[in-house]
DRENZA-803124 format. One record per residue (C-alpha): y, x, z; residue number from 1; residue in three letters. Coordinates in steps of 0.25 Angstrom, whole numbers, padded with zeros to 4 digits. Layout:
<atoms>
@Y Y; X X; Z Z; pos NUM; code ALA
...
</atoms>
This chain:
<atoms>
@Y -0105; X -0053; Z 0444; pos 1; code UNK
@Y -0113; X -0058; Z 0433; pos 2; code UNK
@Y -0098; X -0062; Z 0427; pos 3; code UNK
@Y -0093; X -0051; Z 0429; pos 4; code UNK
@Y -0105; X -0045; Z 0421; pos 5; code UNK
@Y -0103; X -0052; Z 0408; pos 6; code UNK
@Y -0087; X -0051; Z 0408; pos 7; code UNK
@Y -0091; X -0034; Z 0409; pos 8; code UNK
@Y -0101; X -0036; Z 0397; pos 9; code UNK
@Y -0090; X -0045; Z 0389; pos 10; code UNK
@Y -0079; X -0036; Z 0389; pos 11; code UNK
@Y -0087; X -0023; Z 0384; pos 12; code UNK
@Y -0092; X -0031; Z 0373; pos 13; code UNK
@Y -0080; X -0033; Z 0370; pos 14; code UNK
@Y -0076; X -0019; Z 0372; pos 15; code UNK
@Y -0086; X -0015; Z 0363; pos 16; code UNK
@Y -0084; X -0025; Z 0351; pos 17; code UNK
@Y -0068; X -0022; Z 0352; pos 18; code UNK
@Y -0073; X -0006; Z 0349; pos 19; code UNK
@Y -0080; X -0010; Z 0337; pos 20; code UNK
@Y -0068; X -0015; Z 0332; pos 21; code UNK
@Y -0058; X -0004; Z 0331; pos 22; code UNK
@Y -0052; X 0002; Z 0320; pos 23; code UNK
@Y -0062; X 0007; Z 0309; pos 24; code UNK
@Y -0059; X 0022; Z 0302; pos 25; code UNK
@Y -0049; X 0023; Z 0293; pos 26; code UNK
@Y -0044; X 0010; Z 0297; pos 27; code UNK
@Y -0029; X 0008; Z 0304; pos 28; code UNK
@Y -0033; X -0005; Z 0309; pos 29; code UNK
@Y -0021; X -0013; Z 0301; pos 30; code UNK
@Y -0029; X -0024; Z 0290; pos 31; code UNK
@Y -0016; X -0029; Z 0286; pos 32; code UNK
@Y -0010; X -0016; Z 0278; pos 33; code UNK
@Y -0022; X -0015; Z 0271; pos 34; code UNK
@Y -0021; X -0026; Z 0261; pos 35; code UNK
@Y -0016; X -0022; Z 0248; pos 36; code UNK
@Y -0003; X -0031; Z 0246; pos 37; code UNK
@Y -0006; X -0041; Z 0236; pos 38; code UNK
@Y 0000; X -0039; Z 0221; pos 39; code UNK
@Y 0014; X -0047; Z 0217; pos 40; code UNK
@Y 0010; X -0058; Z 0210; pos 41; code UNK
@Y 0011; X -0056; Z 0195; pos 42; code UNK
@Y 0020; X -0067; Z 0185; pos 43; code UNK
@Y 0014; X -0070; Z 0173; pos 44; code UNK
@Y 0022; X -0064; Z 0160; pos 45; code UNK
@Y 0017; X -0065; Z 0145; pos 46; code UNK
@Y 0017; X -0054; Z 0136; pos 47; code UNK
@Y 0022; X -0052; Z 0123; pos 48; code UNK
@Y 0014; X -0049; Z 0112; pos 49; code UNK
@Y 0005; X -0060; Z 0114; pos 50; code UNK
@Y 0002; X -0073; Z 0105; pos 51; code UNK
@Y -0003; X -0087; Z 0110; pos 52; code UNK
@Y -0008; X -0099; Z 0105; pos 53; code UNK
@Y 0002; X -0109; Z 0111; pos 54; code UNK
@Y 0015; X -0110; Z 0104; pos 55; code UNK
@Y 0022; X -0119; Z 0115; pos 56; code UNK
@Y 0035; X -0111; Z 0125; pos 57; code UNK
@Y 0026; X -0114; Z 0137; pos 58; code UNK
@Y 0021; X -0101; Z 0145; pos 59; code UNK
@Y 0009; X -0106; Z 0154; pos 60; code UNK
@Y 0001; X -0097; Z 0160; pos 61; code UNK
@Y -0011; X -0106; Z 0159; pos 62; code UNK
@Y -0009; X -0107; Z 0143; pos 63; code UNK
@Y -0005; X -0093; Z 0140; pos 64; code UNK
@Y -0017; X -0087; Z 0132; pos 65; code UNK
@Y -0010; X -0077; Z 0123; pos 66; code UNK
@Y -0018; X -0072; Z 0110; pos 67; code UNK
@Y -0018; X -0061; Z 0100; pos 68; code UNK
@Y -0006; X -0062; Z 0092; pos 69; code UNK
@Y -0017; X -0057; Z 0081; pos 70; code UNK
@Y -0024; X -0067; Z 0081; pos 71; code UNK
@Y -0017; X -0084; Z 0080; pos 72; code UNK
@Y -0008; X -0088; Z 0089; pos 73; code UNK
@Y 0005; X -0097; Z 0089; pos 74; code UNK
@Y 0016; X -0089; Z 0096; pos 75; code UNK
@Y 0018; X -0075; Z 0100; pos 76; code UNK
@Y 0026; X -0070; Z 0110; pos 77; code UNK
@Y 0033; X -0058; Z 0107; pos 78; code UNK
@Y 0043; X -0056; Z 0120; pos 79; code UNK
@Y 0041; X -0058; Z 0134; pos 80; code UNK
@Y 0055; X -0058; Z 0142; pos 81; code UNK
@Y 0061; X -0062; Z 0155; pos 82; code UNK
@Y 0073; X -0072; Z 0158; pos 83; code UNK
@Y 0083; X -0067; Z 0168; pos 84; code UNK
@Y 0096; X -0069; Z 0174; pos 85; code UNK
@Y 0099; X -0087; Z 0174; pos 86; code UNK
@Y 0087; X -0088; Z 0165; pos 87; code UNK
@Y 0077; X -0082; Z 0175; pos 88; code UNK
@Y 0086; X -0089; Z 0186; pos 89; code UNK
@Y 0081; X -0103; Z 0182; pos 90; code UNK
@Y 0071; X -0111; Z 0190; pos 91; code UNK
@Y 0062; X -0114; Z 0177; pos 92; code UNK
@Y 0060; X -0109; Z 0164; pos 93; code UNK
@Y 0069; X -0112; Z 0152; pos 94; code UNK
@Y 0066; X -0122; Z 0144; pos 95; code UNK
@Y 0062; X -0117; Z 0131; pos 96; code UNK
@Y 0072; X -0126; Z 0121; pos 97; code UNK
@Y 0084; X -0123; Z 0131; pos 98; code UNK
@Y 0097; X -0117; Z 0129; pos 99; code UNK
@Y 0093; X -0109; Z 0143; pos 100; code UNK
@Y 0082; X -0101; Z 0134; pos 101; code UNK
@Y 0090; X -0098; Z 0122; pos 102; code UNK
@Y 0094; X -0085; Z 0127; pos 103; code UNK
@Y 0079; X -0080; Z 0128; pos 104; code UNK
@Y 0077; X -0087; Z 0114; pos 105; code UNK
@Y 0089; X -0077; Z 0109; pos 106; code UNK
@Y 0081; X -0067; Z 0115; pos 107; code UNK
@Y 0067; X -0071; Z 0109; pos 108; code UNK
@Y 0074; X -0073; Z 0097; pos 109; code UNK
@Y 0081; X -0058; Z 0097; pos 110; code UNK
@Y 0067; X -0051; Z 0101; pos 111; code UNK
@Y 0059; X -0061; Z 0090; pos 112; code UNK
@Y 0068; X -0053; Z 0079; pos 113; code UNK
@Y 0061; X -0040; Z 0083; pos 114; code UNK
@Y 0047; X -0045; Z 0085; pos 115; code UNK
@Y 0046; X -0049; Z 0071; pos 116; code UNK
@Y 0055; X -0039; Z 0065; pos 117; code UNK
@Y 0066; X -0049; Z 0059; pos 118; code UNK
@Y 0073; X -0064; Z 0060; pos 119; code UNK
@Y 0061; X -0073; Z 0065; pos 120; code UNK
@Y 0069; X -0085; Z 0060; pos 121; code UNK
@Y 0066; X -0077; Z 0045; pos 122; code UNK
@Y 0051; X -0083; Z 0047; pos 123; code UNK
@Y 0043; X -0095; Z 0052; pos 124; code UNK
@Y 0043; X -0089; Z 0066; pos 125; code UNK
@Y 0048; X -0094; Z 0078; pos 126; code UNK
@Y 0051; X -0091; Z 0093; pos 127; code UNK
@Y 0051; X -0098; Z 0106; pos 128; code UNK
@Y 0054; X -0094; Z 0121; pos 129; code UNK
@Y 0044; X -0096; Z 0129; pos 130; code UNK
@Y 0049; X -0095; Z 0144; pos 131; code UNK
@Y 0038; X -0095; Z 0156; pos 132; code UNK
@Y 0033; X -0107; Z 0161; pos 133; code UNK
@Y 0038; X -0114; Z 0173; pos 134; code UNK
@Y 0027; X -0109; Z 0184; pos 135; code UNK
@Y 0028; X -0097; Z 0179; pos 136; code UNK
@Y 0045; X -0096; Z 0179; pos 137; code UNK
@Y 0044; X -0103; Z 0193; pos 138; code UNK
@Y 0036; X -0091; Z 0199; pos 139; code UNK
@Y 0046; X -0083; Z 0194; pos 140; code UNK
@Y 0040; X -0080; Z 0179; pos 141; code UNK
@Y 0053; X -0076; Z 0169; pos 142; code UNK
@Y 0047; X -0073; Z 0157; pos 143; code UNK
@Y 0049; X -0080; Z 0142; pos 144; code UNK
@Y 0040; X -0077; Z 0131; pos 145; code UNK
@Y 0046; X -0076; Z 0116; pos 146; code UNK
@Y 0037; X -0081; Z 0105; pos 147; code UNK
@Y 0036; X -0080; Z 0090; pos 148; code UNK
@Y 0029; X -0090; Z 0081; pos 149; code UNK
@Y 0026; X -0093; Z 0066; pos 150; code UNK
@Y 0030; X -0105; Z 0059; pos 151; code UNK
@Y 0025; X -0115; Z 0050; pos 152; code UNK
@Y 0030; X -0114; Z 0036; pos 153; code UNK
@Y 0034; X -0127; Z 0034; pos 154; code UNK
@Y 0037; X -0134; Z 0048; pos 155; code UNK
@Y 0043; X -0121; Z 0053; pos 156; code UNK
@Y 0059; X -0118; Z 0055; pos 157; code UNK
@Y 0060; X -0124; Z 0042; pos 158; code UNK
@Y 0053; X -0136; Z 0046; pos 159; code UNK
@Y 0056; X -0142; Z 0062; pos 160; code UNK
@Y 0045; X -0134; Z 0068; pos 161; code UNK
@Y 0042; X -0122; Z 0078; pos 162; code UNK
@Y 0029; X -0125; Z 0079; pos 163; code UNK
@Y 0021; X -0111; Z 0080; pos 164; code UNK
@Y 0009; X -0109; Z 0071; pos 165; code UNK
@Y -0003; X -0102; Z 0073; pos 166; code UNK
@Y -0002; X -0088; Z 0066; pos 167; code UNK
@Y -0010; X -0073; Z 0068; pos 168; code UNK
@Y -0002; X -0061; Z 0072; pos 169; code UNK
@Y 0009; X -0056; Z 0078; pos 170; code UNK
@Y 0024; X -0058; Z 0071; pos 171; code UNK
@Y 0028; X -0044; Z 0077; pos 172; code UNK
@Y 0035; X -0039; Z 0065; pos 173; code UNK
@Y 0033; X -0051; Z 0057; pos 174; code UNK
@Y 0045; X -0052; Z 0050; pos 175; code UNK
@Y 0045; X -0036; Z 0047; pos 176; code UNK
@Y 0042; X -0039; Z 0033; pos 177; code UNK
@Y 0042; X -0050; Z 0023; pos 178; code UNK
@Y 0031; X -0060; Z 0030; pos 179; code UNK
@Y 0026; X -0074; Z 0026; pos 180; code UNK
@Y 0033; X -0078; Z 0038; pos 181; code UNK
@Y 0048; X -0075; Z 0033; pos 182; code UNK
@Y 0056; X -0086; Z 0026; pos 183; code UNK
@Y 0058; X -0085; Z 0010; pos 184; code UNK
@Y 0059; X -0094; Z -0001; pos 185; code UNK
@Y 0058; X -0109; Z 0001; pos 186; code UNK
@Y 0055; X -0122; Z -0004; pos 187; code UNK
@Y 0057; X -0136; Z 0002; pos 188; code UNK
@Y 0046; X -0145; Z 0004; pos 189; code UNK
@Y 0046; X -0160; Z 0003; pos 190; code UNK
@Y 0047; X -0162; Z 0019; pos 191; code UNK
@Y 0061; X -0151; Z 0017; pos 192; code UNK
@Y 0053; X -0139; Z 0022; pos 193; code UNK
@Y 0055; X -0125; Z 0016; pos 194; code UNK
@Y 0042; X -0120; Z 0012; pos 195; code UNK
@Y 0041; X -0105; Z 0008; pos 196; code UNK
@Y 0038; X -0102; Z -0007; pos 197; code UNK
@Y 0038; X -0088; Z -0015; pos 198; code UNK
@Y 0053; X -0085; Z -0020; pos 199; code UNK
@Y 0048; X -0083; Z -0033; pos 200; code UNK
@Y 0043; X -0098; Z -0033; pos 201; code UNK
@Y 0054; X -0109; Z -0035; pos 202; code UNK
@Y 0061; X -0110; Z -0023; pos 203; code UNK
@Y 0074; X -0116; Z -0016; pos 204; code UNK
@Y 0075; X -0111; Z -0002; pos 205; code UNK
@Y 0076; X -0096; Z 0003; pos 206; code UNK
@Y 0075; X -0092; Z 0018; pos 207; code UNK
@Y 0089; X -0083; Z 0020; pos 208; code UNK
@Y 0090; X -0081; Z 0034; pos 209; code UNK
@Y 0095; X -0087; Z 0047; pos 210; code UNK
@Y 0108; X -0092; Z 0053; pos 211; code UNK
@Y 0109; X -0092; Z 0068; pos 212; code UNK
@Y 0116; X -0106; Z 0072; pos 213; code UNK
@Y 0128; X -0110; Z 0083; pos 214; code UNK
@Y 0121; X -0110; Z 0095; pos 215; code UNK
@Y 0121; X -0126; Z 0097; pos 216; code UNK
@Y 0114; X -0139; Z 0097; pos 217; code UNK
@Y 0103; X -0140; Z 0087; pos 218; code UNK
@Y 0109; X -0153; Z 0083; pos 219; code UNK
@Y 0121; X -0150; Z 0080; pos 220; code UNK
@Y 0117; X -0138; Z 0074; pos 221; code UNK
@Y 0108; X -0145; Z 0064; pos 222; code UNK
@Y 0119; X -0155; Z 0062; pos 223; code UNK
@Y 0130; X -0147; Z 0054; pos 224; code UNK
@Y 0126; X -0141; Z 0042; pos 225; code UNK
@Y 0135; X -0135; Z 0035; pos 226; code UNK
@Y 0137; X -0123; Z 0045; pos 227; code UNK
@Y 0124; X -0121; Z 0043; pos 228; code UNK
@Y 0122; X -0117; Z 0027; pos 229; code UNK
@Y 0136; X -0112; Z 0027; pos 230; code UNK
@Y 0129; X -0100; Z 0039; pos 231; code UNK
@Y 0115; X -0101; Z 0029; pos 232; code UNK
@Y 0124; X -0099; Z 0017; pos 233; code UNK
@Y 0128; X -0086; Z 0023; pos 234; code UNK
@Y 0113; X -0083; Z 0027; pos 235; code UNK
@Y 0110; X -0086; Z 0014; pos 236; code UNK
@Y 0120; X -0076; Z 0008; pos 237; code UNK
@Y 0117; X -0064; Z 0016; pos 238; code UNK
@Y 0102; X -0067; Z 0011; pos 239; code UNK
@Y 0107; X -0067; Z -0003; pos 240; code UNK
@Y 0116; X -0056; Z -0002; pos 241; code UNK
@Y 0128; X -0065; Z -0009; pos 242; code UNK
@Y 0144; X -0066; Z -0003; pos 243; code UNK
@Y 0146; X -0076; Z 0009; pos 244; code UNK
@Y 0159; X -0084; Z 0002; pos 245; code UNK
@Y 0162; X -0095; Z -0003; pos 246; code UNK
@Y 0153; X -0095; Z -0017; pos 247; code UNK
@Y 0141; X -0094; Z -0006; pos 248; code UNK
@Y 0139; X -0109; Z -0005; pos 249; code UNK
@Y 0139; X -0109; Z -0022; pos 250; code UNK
@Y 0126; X -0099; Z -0020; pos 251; code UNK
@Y 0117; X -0106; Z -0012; pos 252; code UNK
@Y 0111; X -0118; Z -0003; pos 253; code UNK
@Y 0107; X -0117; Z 0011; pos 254; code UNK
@Y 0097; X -0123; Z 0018; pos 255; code UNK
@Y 0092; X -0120; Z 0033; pos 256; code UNK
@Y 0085; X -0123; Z 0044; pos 257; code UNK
@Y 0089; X -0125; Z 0059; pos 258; code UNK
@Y 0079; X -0122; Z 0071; pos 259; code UNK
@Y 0071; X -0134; Z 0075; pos 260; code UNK
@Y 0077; X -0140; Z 0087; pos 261; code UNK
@Y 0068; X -0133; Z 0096; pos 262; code UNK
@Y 0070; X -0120; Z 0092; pos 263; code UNK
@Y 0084; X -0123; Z 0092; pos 264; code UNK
@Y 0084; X -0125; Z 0107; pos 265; code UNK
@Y 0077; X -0113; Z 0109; pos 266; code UNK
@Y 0088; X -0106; Z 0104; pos 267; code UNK
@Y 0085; X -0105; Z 0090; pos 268; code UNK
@Y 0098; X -0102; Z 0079; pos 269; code UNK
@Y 0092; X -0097; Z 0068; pos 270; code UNK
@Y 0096; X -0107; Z 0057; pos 271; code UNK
@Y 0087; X -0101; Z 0045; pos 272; code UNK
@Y 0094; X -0103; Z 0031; pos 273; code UNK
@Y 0088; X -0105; Z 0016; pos 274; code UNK
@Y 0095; X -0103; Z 0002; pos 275; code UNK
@Y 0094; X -0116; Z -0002; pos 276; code UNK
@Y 0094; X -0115; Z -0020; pos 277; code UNK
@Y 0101; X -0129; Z -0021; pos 278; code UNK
@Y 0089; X -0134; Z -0028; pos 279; code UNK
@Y 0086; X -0122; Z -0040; pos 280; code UNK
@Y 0070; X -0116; Z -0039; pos 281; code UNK
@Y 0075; X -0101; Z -0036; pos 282; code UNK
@Y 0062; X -0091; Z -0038; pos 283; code UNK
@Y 0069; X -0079; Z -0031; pos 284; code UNK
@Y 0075; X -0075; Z -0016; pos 285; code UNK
@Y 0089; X -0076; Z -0016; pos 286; code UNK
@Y 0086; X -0063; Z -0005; pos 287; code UNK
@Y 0097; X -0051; Z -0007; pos 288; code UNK
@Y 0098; X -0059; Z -0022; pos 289; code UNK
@Y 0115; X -0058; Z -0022; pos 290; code UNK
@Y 0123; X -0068; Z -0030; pos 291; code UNK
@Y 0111; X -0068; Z -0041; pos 292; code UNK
@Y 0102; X -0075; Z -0031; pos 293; code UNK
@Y 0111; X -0085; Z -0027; pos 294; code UNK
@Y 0124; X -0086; Z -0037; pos 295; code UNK
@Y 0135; X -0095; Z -0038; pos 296; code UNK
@Y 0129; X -0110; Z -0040; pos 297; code UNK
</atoms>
């Protein structure tokens, strides 16, 4: 009996506490549908418009600190685009000095133009592609950055360095106008450097505009010359404004200067080309000058 007793008190007990665990008001008893699903996980993607202090193609999260373009900074990004179709196929990203990227540097190259309201290639400036970084392509990150970046005067295109410089301010419509930046009179240095001087000082080199190469190896590109300052010659006459015939090799000298190997692997063809005086101190531009500014030698 006792036995029996205590069985009798265990299960109303347990009648009891199975009561207090019903379903509270408002409630339909089903935990599970009352999670909010979680948010999809979000890629990281730069923006444009933004500067930043490192000048290096490498796009870690860990050392992407952007500034304000107002106030010094090296690079600037000015696009931010996405690979598709056998570029966004690949199992990593392309390599910045790869034939693979030259596509996106034509692209770069074609938006730069409008970013600074003219030929970049016209001033110290430079451009790179800047393409996500591997952790980032492997979790499925298809981005690339474009940059632009000033020059120094001396060991810039007319020198063997891309090099990025501290500057302040955005190059957005840079070249709009006449700037310290654009290409004029030159003189060369003792280490056969062109270094910008007044056109009304004694000079021998004038910037005249750029001729876009074959699209091949740098070095043979750089090895045959003479194709070159005949296409300057042409560059230079559409500068002056003088007749492309045969009496234009009796009007002036050429000289030019290739991208750097680097930049050429990038995709870089834009040869820039100077009127070269053959020696004589000129004190004026030979811009628009006709067959005055450069006659029959």
């Amino acid at each position: 009996m006792r036995r029996y007793g205590w069985a009798a008190l265990t299960a109303a007990l347990i009648t009891v506490a199975l009561a207090g665990c019903g379903t509270p008001a408002g409630t339909d008893g089903d935990l599970a549908d009352d999670w909010r699903p979680m948010a999809a996980a979000q890629q990281f993607v730069p923006k444009a418009d933004e500067c930043h202090l490192i000048d290096a193609a490498t796009s870690y999260l860990v050392s992407y600190s952007p500034v304000d373009c107002a106030k010094t900074h090296k690079v600037e990004t000015f696009y931010v685009g996405t690979f598709t179709g056998a570029l966004a196929d690949r199992t990593a990203p392309p390599k910045t000095e790869s034939a693979t990227l030259r596509s996106t540097f034509a692209d770069c190259d074609s938006r730069a133009k409008k970013f600074v309201a003219g030929e970049w290639r016209d001033a110290r400036l430079s451009l790179q592609v800047v393409p996500a970084s591997p952790a980032a392509w492997s979790g499925g990150a298809r981005w690339y950055r474009c940059d632009i970046y000033e020059l120094n005067e001396v060991s810039g295109p007319n020198g063997d360095s891309d090099a990025a410089i501290e500057r302040a301010g955005s190059l957005r419509n840079a070249l709009a106008s006449r700037s310290p930046l654009h290409y004029g009179c030159m003189n060369e240095d003792k280490w056969k450097m062109l270094r910008t001087v007044a056109c009304t000082a004694g000079h021998q080199f004038e910037y005249a505009g750029t001729w876009t190469a074959p699209d091949r190896s740098w070095a043979d590109a750089t090895r045959d010359q003479d194709p070159v300052h005949a296409a300057c010659r042409k560059v230079i006459a559409r500068y002056a404004k003088v007749p492309v015939d045969a009496n234009l090799v009796y009007r002036t000298g050429t000289s030019y200067r290739f991208p750097n190997r680097l930049l050429w692997e990038r995709g870089d063809r834009g040869v820039r080309c100077y009127y070269w005086s053959g020696g004589t101190m000129v004190k004026r531009s030979i811009a628009g000058g006709g067959t005055k500014a450069l006659p029959i030698q």
